[in-house]
C-alpha positions in Angstrom: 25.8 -14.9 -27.2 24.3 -11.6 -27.0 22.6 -10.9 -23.4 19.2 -9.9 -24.9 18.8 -13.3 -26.4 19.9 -15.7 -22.9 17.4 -17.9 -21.6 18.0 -20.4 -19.2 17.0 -22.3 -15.9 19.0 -23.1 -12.9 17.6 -25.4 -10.6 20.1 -26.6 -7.6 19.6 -28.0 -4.1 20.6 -25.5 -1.4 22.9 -26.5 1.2 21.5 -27.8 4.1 18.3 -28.8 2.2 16.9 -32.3 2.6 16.5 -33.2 -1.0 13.1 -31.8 -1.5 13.9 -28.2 -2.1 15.4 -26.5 -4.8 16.6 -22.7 -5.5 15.4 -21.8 -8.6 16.6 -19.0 -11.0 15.1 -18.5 -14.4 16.8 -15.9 -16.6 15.0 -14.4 -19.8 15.7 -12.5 -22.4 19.1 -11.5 -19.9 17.1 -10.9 -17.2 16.2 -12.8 -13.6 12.4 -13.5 -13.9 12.2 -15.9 -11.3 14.4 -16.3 -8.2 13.0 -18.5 -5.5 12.9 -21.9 -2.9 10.5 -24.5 -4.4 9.8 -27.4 -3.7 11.0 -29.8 -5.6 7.3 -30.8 -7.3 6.7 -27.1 -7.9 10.3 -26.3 -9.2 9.4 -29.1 -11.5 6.4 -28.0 -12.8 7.6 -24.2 -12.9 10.4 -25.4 -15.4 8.0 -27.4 -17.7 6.1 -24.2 -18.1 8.8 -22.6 -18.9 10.0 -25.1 -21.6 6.7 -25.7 -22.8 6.7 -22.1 -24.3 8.7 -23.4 -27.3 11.6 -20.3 -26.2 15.0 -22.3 -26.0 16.1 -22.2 -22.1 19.6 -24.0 -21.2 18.8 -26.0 -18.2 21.2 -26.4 -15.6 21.1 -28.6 -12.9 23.1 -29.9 -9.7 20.9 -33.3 -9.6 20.0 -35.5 -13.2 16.3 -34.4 -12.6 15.5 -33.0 -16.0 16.2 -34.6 -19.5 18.6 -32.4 -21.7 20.0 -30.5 -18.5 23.6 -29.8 -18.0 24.8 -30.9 -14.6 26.7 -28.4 -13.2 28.6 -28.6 -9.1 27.6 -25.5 -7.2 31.4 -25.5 -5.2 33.0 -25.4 -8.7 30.4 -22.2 -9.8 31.0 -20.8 -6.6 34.2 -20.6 -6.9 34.0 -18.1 -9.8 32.5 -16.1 -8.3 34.0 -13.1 -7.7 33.3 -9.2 -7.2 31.8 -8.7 -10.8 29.7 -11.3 -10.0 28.0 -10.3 -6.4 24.8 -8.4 -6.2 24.6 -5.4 -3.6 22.1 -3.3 -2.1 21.1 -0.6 -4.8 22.8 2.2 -3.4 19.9 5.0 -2.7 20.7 8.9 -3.3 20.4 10.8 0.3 18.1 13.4 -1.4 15.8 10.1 -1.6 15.6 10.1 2.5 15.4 14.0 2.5 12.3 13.4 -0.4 10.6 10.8 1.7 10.5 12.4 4.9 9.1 15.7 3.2 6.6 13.8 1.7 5.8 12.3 5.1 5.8 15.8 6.9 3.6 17.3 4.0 0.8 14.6 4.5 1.1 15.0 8.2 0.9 19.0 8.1 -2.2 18.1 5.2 -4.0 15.6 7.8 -3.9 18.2 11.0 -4.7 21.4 9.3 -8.1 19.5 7.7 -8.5 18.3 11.2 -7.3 21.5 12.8 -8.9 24.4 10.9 -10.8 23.1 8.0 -13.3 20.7 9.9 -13.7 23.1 12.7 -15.1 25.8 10.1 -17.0 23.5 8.3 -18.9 22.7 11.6 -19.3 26.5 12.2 -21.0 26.9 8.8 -23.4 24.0 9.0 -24.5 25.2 12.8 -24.7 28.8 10.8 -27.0 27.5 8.4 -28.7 25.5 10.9 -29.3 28.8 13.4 -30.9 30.6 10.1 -33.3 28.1 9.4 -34.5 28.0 12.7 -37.6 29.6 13.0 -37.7 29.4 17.1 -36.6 32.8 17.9 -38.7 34.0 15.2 -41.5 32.3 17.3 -40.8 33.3 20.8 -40.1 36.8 19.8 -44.0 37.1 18.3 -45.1 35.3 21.2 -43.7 37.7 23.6 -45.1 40.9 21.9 -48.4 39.2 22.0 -48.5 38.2 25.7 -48.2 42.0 26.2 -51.4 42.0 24.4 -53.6 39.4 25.3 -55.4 39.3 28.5 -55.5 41.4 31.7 -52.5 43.0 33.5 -52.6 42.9 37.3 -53.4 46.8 37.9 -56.3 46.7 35.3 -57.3 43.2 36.8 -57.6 45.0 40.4 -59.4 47.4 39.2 -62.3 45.0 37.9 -62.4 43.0 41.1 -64.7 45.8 44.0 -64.7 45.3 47.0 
């Protein structure tokens, strides 16, 4: 049987589990599309879906749950098991590690130079802008030069008052 073309459904109680759980592992088109705990209600209706799609899936099962399932004994499939057979960790490249902690130093770098160098100048600009459009100075400075006009100084003041 060619691996593109295996369907099947493997639904087993888990040692240790009370009779209402099941580990369930459904394998389509050669690959694991479902690997999980149900309970047994929901491992039920997850494997109904399944079969209701009209795809032929071999069902295999520890308990006689399911019409047209094979029964199968975990000890005796566990015991075939062997190192072909185990899964590992995926086995991650060190340049991977080196990558990812670049990528968190370039975002860190990013984050306090905008906070460091590019806020501050924006804030310069705005109070730049701000101080240009401010027509106070503009105000006080004609102000000034017309107090010395307007009015009486002191000496000329004195000079009006007699004595």
């Amino acid at each position: 049987m060619q691996r593109e073309r295996v369907n099947a459904i493997l639904s087993a109680a888990p040692d240790g589990a009370q009779g209402q759980t099941r580990a369930l592992v459904i394998i389509e088109g050669g690959r694991i599309v479902h690997d999980s705990l149900q309970a047994r209600g929901r491992a039920t209706d997850i494997v109904d879906e399944y079969r209701a799609r009209g795809e032929d899936f071999q069902l295999f099962a520890d308990r006689p749950e399911y019409d047209e399932a094979s029964l199968i004994d975990l000890s005796e499939l566990a015991a075939h098991a062997g190192k072909a057979s185990l899964t590992r960790a995926i086995a991650r490249h060190p340049a991977q590690r080196v990558l990812a902690w670049a990528a968190l130093t370039a975002v860190a770098l990013y984050g306090a130079h905008h906070r460091m160098v590019v806020m501050p100048h924006q804030r310069a600009q705005e109070a730049r802008k701000k101080a240009e459009q401010d027509r106070t100075p503009l105000y006080l400075r004609a102000l000034g030069e017309a107090m010395g006009n307007a009015g009486w100084s002191a000496p000329s003041l004195a000079q009006q008052i007699r004595w």
